[in-house]
N, C-alpha and C positions, 0 to 999 in steps of 0.2 A: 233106583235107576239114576245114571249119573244126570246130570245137566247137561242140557246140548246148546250151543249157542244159537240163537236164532239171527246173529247180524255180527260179523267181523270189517274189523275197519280204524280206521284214524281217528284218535281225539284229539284234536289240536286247538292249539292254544299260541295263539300268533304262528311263529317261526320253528315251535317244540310240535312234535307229531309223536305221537303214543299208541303204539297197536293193542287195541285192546277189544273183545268182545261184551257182547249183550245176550244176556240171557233173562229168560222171566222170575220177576219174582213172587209170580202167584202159580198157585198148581190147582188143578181141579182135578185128579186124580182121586181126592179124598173124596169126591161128589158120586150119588149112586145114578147110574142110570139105567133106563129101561129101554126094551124091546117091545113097541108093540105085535100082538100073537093073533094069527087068528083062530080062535078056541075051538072050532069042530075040527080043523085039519091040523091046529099043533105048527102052523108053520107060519114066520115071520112077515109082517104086511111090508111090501112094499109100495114105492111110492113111481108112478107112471108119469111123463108128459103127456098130457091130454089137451084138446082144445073144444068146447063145447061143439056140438054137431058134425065132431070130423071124427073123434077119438084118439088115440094112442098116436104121440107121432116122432118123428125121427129128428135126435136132437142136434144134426146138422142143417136143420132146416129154421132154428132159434135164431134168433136177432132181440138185442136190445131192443126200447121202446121207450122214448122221453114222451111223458104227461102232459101234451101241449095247453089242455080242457076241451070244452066240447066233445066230450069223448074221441078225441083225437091222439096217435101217440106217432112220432116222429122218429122214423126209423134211422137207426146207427149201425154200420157194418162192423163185426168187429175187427175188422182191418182197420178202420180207422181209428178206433180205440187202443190199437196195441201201438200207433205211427207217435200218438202223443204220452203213452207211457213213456215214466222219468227210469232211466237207465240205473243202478242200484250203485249209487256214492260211497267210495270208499272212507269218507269223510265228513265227521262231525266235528265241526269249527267252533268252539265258542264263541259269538258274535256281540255278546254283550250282556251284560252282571248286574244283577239287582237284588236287594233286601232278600233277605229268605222269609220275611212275612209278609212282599208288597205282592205276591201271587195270589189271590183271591181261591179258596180248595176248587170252587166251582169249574175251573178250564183246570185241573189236574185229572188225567184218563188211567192211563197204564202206569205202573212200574217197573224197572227192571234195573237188574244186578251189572255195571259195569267193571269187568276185572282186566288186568295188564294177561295181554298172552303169553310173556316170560319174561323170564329175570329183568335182563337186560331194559325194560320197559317200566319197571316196577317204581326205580328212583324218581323219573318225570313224573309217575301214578301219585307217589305219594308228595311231591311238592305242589300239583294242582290240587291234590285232597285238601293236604293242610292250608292250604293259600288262600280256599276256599273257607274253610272252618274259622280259620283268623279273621277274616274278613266278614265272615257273615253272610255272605254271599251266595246266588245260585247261576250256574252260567247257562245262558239260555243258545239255541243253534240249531241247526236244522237238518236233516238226514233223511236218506231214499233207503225203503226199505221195501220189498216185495211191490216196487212200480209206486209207491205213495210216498209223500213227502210228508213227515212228520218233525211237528215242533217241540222240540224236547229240553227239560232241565234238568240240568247237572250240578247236585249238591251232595257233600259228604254224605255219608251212613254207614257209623261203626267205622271198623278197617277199611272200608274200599268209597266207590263212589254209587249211589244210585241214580240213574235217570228216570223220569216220569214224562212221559208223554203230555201233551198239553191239546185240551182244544183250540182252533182257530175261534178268532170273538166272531166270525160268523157263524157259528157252528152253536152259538146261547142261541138262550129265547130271552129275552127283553122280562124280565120279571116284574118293569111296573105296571102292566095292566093286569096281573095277579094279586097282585099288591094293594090295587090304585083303592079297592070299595074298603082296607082297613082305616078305621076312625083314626085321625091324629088328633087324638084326648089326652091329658095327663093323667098318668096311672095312679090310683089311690094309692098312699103312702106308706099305710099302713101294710095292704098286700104289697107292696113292694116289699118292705123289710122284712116280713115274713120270707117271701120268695127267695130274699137273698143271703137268710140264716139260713136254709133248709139246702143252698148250692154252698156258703160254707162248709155246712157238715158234711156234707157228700164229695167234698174236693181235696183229692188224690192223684197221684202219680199214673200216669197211664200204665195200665196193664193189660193187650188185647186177651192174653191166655185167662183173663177173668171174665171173659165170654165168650158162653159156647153157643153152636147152635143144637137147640134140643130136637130140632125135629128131623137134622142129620141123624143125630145120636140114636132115637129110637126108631128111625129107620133102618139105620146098621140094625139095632137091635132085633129086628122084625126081621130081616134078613137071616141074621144067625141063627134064631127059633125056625124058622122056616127050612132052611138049610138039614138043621139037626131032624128035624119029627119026616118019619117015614111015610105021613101020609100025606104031605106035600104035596100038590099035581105038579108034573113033572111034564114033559114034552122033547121030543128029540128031534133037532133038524137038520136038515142033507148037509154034509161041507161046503156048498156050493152056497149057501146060505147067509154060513155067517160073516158077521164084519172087516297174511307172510307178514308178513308187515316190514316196515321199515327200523331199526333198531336208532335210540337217539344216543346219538356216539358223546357228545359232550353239552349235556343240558343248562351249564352255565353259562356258556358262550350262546346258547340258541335264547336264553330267556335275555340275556346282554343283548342280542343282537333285536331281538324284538322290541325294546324298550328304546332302542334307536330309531327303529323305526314307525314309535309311536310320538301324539303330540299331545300337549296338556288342552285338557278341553277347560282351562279358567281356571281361578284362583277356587283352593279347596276343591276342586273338580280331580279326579283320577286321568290316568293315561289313556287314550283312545286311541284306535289304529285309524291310520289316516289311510 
């Protein structure tokens, strides 16, 4: 199945705008899932609104509910949650460049595949890919996506460019009070050097296709025996059941003109937009 974009829009980089989409670049397609059944009647459980001592109830009578304590919860209509929804930005800006090691893995979420939507877009693609790569660099920027505003970085991979989603640093937890009760002793020496011929030996080039998950696998497996033997219980249920962009006409003259309109932030310091 082909790839479907999930977000079309502008990368821009100062003064130069690049139409280009976002696509994922994880699939769970390969994952198995299940249907719960219910086994005397063969037919798929469904899941009800219910509210303790009223029962089953009608899902335009829902309202959000913030957790104020006291077993109190703070009702929200959601008319007013759609009044402050972020309207969906044609536009991912790079706002500003840092080391491609100073990102700590911990605030990296999602990733995804950014490609130029045609030709004429392709030339700008590959001078911010490469510009990047020479530099070392990842450009960080921000973008509305289904009402949410996500913080995302842009660094080469391969031919094109990948983005990764980033947590906001309110979004951690504070790791030293998990931390705080490890001993700050100095490690015996001896296990140390042990420890760190045993990561010599073991230190290779990364290869994720050198690990699989096994219990995917013999689950497929369990599947296709199951599938094949005829005496598999089986169950049959009712039908009703189942589940433009902008084109950048002359990218020398827009990256000239950006550079105009940039100022040096100090000596040995790079350009910065003012």
């Amino acid at each position: 199945m082909a790839s479907r974009a999930i977000w079309k829009g502008q990368l821009r980089l100062s003064l130069v705008s690049i139409p280009v989409e976002i696509h994922s670049a994880t699939k769970s397609s390969s994952r198995v899932s299940f249907r719960q059944i219910h086994e005397p009647s063969g037919k798929p459980v469904k899941y009800e609104k219910s509210v303790p001592g009223i029962g089953p109830i009608n899902a335009k009578d829902i309202v959000k509910g913030y957790d104020t304590g006291d077993d109190q919860f703070m009702l929200i209509d959601p008319e007013e949650l759609e009044a402050i929804k972020l309207e969906t930005k044609k536009t991912f800006e790079l706002v500003q460049f840092v080391d491609a090691c100073e990102i700590p893995p911990l605030y990296f979420d999602k990733p995804y595949y950014v490609v130029p939507t045609d030709d004429l877009a392709q030339d700008a693609y590959r001078v911010v890919r490469d510009a990047l790569r020479g530099a070392g660099k990842v450009g960080l920027g921000q973008f509305t996506m289904r009402g949410k505003e996500y913080l995302g970085a842009i660094k080469p991979c391969g031919d094109g460019l990948l983005l990764e989603t980033l947590h906001y640093a309110d979004e951690l937890r504070d790791a030293d009070p998990l931390f705080s009760d490890i001993a700050d002793e100095k490690v015996d020496a001896d296990l140390l050097d042990v420890a760190t011929t045993l990561i010599d030996r073991k230190t290779g080039p990364f290869d994720a296709s050198a690990f699989t998950d096994h219990y995917a696998d013999a689950l497929h497996d369990l599947i296709a025996a199951k599938r094949k033997n005829k005496k598999t219980r089986r169950v049959t249920t009712d039908s009703d059941d189942a589940p433009s962009g902008e084109n950048v006409v002359d990218l020398m003259a827009a990256l000239k003109e950006s550079l105009k309109s940039t100022k040096s932030t100090g000596r040995g310091g790079r350009k910065k937009a003012s």
